[in-house]
N, C-alpha and C positions, 0 to 999 in steps of 0.2 A: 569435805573441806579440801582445798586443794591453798597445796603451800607452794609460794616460789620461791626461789632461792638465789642470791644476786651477791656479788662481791668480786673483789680484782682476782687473779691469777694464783692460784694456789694457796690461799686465804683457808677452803677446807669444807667447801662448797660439798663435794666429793664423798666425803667426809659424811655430813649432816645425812645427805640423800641416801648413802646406805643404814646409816643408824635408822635413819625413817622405814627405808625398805625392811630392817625390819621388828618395826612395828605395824605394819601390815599396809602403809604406802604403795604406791606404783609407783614408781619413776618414770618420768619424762625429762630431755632434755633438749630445747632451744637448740643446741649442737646439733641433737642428731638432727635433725631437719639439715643443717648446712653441711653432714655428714653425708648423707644422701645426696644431695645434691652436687657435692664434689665427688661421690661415689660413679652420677651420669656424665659428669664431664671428663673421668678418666683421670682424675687428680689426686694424689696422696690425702688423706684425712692430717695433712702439718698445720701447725696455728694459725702462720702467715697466708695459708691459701684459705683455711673458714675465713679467718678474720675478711678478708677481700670478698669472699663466696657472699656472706654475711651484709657485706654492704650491698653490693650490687643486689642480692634480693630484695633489699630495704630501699634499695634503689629505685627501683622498678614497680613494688607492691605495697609502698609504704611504709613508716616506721614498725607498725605493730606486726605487720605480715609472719612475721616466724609465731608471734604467738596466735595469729587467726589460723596457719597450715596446722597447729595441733591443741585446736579447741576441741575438735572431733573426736581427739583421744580420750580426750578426759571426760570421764563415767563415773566416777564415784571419789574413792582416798587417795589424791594423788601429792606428788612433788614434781615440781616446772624447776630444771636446773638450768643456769648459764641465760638468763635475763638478766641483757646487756642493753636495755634501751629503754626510755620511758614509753616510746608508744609501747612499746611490749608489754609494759606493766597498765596502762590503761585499757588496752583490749582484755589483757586477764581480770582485771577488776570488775569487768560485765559478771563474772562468776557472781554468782550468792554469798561464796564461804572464801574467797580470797584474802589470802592472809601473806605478807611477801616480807620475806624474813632475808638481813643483808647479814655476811660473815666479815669479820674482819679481821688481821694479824699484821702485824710491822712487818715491813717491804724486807728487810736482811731474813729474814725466819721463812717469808714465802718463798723467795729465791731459793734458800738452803732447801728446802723441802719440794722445788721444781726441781733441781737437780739431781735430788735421790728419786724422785718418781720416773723421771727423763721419757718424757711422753716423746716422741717425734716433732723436731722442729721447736723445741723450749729451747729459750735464750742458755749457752754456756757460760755468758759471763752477765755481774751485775747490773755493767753497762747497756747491754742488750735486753736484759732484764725491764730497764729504766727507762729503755726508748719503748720496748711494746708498751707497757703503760700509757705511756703517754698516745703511742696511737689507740690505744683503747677508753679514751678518756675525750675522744675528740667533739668538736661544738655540733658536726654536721649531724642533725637531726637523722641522717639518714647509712651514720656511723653508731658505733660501738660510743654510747655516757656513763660509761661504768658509775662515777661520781653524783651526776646525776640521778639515775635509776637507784644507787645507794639511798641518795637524799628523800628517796619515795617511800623507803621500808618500813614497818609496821615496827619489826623489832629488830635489833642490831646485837647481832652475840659477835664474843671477842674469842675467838681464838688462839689466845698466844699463849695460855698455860697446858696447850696438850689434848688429847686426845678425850682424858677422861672428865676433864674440865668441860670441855667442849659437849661432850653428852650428857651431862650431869646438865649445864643449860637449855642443851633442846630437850630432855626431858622433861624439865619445870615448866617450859615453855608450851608443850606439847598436853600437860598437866590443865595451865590456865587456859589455853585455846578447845581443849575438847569438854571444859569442867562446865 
């Protein structure tokens, strides 16, 4: 079975992948591909330069393209993080066992919790917060539809009671998809 995993910005995406990782998942993630990729052009692994990296590849090789560069990967129990497009989720759904689980948490809680993680390149303030959203929410088929690709998901867990809430879900979850 292979799970993918889809939702806005520190939502807890992150989160879900390693609880999977370990119940004996692989991880995969849609990023690394635009990791690598800004890894050959000599560019910092920041938001704003995947986010860009990200389109231009979509650009260029279609919407689903990040998830056709790592079809190849996947061999057996895996998790697809950071599907951010609907073609991405129609090329994964060629899988047999795909299953595309969306996370979600209110926008002041993911903020507070981008801030304490402070990847490189995370908005400092709400406001900037507020505008990546919205560029990652954008209509061009050949951008980041976060909302969209939400609207595709099989199942929808909430994230805003915490950690052990959160895994007590994909656990039950993980329960009726393998049962």
């Amino acid at each position: 079975m292979v799970l993918g995993l889809t939702g806005p910005n520190a939502a807890g995406k992150g989160e879900i992948a390693s609880f999977l990782a370990g119940r004996g998942y692989r991880l995969h993630s849609l990023s690394d591909i635009i990791r690598e990729e800004a890894r050959r052009q000599g560019l910092p692994a920041e938001r704003e330069h995947l986010i860009r990296i990200g389109n231009e590849l979509r650009a260029s090789g279609g919407p689903g393209v990040l998830a056709e560069m790592i079809l190849p990967r996947l061999t057996g129990q895996e998790v697809v993080d950071s599907i951010r497009n609907p073609g991405e989720v129609e090329v994964l759904r060629r899988l047999p066992r795909f299953v595309l689980i969306a996370v979600s948490a209110p926008e002041r809680l993911r903020f507070e919790r981008s801030l304490v993680r402070a990847r490189p390149g995370d908005p400092q303030s709400l406001e900037e917060f507020q505008a990546r959203e919205r560029q990652e929410n954008a209509t061009d088929p050949k951008a980041q539809q976060l909302r969209k690709t939400f609207g595709m998901a099989d199942h929808v867990v909430d994230n805003a009671e915490g950690i052990g809430a959160l895994h007590r879900q994909i656990g039950e979850l993980l329960t009726a998809l393998e049962g």
